[in-house]
C-alpha positions in Angstrom: 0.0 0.0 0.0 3.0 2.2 0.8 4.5 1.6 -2.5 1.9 2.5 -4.5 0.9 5.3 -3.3 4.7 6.5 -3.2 4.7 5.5 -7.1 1.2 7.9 -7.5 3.0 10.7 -6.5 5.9 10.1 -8.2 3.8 10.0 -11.5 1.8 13.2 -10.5 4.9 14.8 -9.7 6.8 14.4 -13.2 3.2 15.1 -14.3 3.4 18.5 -13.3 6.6 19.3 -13.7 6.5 18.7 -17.7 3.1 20.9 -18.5 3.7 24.3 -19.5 3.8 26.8 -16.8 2.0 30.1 -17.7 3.2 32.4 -15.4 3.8 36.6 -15.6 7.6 36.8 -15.5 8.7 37.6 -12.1 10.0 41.4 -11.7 13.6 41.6 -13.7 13.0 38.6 -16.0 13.3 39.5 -19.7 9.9 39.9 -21.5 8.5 37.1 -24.2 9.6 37.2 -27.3 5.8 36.6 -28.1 5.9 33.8 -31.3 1.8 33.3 -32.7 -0.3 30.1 -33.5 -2.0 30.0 -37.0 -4.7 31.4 -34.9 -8.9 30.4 -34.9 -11.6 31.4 -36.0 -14.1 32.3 -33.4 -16.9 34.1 -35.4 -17.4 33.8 -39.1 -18.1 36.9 -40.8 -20.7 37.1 -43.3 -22.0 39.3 -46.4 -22.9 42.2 -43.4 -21.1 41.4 -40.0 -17.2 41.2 -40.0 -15.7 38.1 -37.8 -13.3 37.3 -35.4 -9.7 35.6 -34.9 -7.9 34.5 -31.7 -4.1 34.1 -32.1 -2.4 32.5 -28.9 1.4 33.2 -28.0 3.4 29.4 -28.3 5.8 30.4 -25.4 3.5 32.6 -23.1 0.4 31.5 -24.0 -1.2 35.5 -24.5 -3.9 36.0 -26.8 -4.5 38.5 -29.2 -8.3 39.2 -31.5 -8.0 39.9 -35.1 -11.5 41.5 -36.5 -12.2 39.5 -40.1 -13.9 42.2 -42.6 -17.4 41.2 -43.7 -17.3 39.2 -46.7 -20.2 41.5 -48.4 -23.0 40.6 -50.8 -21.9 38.2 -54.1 -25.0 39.4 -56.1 -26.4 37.3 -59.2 -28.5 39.5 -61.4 -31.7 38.0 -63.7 -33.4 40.9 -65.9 -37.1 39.8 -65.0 -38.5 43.0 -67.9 -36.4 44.5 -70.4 -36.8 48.3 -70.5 -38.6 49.9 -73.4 -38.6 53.4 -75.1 -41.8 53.9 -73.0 -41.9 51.8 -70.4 -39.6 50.6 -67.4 -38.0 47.0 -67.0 -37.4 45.1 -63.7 -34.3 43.1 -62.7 -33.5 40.7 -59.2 -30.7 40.9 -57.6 -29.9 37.6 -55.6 -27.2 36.8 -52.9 -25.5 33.7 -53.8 -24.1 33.9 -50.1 -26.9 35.0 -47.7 -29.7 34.0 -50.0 -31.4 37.5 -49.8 -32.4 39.2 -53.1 -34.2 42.3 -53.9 -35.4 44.4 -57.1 -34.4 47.2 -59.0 -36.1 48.9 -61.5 -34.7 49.4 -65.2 -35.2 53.3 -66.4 -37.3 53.5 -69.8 -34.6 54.2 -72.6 -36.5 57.0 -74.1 -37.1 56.9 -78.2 -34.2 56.7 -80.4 -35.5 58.9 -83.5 -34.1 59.5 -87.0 -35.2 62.5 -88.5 -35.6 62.8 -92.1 -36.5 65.3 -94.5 -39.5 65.1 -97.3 -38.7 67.3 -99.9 -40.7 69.0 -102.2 -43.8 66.4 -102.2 -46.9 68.3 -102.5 -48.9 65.0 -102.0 -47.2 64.4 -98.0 -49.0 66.9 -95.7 -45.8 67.1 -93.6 -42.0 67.9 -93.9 -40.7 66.2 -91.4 -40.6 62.5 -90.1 -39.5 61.1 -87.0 -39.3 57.3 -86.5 -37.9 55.4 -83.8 -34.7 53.1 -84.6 -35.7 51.0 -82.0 -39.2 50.4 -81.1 -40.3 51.8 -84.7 -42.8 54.4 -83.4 -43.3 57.3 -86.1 -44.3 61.1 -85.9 -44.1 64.2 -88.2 -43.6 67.5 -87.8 -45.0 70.2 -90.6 -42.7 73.1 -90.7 -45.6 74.9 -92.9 -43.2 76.5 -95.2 -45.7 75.7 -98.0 -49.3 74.3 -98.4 -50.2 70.6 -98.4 -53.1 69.2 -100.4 -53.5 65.6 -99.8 -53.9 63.7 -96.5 -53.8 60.4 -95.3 -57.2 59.5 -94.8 -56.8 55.4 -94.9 -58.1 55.3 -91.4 -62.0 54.3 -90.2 -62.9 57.8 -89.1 -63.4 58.7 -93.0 -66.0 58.4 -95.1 -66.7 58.0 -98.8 -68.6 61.5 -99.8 -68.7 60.5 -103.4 -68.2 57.4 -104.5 -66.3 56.3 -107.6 -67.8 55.2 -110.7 -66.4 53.3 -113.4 -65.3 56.4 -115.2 -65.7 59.2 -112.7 -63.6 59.6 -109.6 -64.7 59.5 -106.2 -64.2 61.9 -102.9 -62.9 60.8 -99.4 -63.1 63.0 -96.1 -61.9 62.8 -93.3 -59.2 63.5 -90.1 -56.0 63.3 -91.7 -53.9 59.9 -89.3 -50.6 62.1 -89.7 -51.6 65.6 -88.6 -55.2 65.4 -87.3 -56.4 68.4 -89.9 -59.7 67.8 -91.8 -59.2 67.1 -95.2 -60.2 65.2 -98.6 -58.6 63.1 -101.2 -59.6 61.7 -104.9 -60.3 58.2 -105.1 -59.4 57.0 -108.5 -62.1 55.9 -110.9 -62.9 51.7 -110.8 -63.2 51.0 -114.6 -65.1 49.2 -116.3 -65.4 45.1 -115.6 -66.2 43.8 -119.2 -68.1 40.6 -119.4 -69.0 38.8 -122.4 -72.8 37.9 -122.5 -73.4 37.1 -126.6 -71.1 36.0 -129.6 -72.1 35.8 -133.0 -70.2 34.6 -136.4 -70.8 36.0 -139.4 -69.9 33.6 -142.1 -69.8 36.2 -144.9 -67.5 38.4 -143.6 -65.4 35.9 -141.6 -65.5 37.6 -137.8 -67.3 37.0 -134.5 -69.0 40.1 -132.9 -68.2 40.1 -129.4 -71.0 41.5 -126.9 -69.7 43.2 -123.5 -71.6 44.7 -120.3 -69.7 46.0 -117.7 -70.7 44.3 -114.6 -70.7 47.6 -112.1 -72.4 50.1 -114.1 -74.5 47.8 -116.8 -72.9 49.5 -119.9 -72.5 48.0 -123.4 -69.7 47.4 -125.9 -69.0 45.3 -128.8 -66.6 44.5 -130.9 -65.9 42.5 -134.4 -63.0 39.7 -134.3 -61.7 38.1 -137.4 -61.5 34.5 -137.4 -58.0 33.0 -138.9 -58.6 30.2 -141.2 -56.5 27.7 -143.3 -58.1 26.7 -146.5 -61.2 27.9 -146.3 -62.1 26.1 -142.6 -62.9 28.3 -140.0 -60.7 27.8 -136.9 -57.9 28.7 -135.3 -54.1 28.0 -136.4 -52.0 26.0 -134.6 -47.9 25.8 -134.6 -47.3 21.8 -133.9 -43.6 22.7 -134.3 -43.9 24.6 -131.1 -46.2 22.2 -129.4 -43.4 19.1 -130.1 -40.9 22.0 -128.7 -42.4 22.4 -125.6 -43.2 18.9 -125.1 -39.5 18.0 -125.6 -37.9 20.5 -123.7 -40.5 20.0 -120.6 -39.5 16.6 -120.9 -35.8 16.4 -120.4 -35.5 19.7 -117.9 -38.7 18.7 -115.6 -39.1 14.6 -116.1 -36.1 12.7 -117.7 -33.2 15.2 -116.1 -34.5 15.2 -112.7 -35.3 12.1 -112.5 -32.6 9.5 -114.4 -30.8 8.8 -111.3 -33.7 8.3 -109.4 -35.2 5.7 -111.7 -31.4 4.2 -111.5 -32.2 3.8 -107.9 -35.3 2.1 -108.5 -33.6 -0.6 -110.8 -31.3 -1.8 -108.2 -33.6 -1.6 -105.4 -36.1 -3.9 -107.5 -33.5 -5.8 -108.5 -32.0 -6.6 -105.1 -35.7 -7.5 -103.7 -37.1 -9.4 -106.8 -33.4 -11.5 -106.4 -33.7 -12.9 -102.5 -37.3 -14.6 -102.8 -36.1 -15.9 -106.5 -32.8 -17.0 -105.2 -33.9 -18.8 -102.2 -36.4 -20.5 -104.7 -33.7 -21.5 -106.6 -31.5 -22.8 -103.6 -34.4 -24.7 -102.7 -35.1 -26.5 -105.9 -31.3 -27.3 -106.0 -31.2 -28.8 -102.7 -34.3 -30.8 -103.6 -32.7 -31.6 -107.1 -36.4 -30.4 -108.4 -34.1 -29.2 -111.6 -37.2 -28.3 -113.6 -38.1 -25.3 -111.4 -34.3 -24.5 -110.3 -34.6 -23.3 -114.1 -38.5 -22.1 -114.1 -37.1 -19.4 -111.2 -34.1 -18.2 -113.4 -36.3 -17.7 -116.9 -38.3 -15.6 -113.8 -35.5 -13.9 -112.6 -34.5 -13.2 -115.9 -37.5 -11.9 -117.3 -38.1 -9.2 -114.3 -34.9 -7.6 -114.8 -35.2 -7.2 -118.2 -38.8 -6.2 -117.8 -37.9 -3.6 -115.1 -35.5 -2.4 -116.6 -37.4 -1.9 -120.1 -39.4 0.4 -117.9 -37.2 2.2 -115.7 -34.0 2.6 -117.9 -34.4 1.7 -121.4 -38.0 3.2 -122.2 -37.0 7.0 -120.4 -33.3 7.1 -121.8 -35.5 6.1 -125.3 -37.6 8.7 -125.1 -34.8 11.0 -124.2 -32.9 10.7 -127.5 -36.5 10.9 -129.1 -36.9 14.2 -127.8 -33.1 15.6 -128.7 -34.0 14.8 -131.9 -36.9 16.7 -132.2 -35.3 19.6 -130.8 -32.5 19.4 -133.2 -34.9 19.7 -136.3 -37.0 22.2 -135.0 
């Protein structure tokens, strides 16, 4: 019992004398030659509040605070409204730190105009127009250095005070949609709308009088049209040198051009798929030494190809030449 609790303090006694004493130095000792830790954190800052840090002496164990600045807000901006000429936009700001986010509005741009001059038109009731280059919006601006006579009446505050006949013009009044002055414009006369209601051949004289009547304002006309003929038949003449022209020529530019290498395609195609159920016809007849129909499927094979290719090669590429030929005697 004795020994061990001699060997206890032993133990507590090399305890203590190996653990750091922190002690102020005793009157006349030299001061510490203070050396700092890494130092820890012992506030965070954030995007508003600034932190702190605690640094601790190695030798003396002092410690000293070190204020950490606040980190401030790391903003991510979405436009939510793009601005106009005439009206405001809208954008969000959002922290990507603190999660906090608020709005700002987006000034209108105001009109970007591009002013140009209309000179010496006595038809334009202004001489000046303004039109936005970006949102397109248009005004004008009449400098009244000389007097304008026709207005732009289009719109569906005017009315028709005379109305247009087939050979007589009509009137239009109304507010002007550029300058908002009363005013009045010509609108043109319709002309007549000639439909034929009677035809009658003269066989003496060779023509066809024509009968017309407008179909607006029920007038009449007539007229007399001679009749070609070609030994002594009445009828009309036609050029069958021009007819075989245009039949050749829309031939090879809009069927037999376009086309050749399509019909090419075609072939092979048919004759890849009319070969495989003929071919395994064959190799079955082989196999069953049936030599009768072995030969049956190749006379078949034989006679589609040749068939198929009648149609889709030969008889095109035939007509083809056909129509060069024409073409070179016309």
């Amino acid at each position: 019992m004795i020994a061990l609790t001699a060997l206890v303090s032993a133990f507590c006694g090399a305890l203590m004398a190996s653990a750091p004493i922190f002690a102020d130095a005793a009157e006349g000792d030299p001061p510490c030659s203070h050396a700092w830790d890494g130092g820890r954190t012992s506030k965070s800052p954030d995007c508003t509040t600034s932190g702190e840090k605690v640094f601790t002496c190695i030798h003396c164990g002092l410690t000293q605070k070190e204020t950490i600045p606040a980190t401030g807000h790391n903003y991510e901006t979405t436009i939510l409204k793009e601005a106009t000429c005439t009206e405001t936009g809208r954008i969000k700001n959002y922290c990507l730190n603190c999660k906090t986010s608020f709005e700002e509005v987006i000034p209108a741009t105001a009109h970007n105009y591009n002013k140009s001059e209309i000179q010496g038109d006595a038809e334009c009731c202004h001489d000046w127009k303004y039109e936005c280059q970006d949102c397109g919006a248009i005004y004008y601006e009449s400098t009244e250095t000389e007097e304008r006579t026709t207005h732009d009446l289009s719109n569906a505050t005017s009315t028709i005070s005379q109305a247009p006949t087939c050979t007589a013009s009509g009137i239009r009044t109304g507010t002007c949609a550029l300058c908002g002055e009363e005013g009045s414009m010509e609108i043109p006369a319709l002309d007549h709308d000639w439909v034929v209601v009677d035809q009658t051949f003269d066989e003496a004289s060779n023509t066809t009088t024509v009968q017309y009547r407008c179909s607006r304002c029920n007038s009449t006309k007539s007229e007399q049209v001679k009749a070609e003929s070609d030994g002594g038949g009445i009828g009309v003449s036609v050029d069958l040198s021009e007819i075989l022209n245009r039949v050749a020529e829309y031939y090879q530019e809009s069927i037999y051009g376009p086309y050749q290498s399509l019909l090419l395609m075609l072939f092979g195609i048919f004759a890849a798929i009319w070969g495989i159920p003929v071919g395994i016809s064959y190799i079955i007849a082989r196999k069953q030494d049936d030599k009768e129909k072995a030969k049956k499927m190749l006379v078949n094979f034989v006679v589609g190809i040749v068939v198929s290719f009648c149609l889709l090669v030969a008889a095109p590429f035939l007509v083809n030449v056909f129509m060069q030929v024409i073409l070179s005697l016309m």
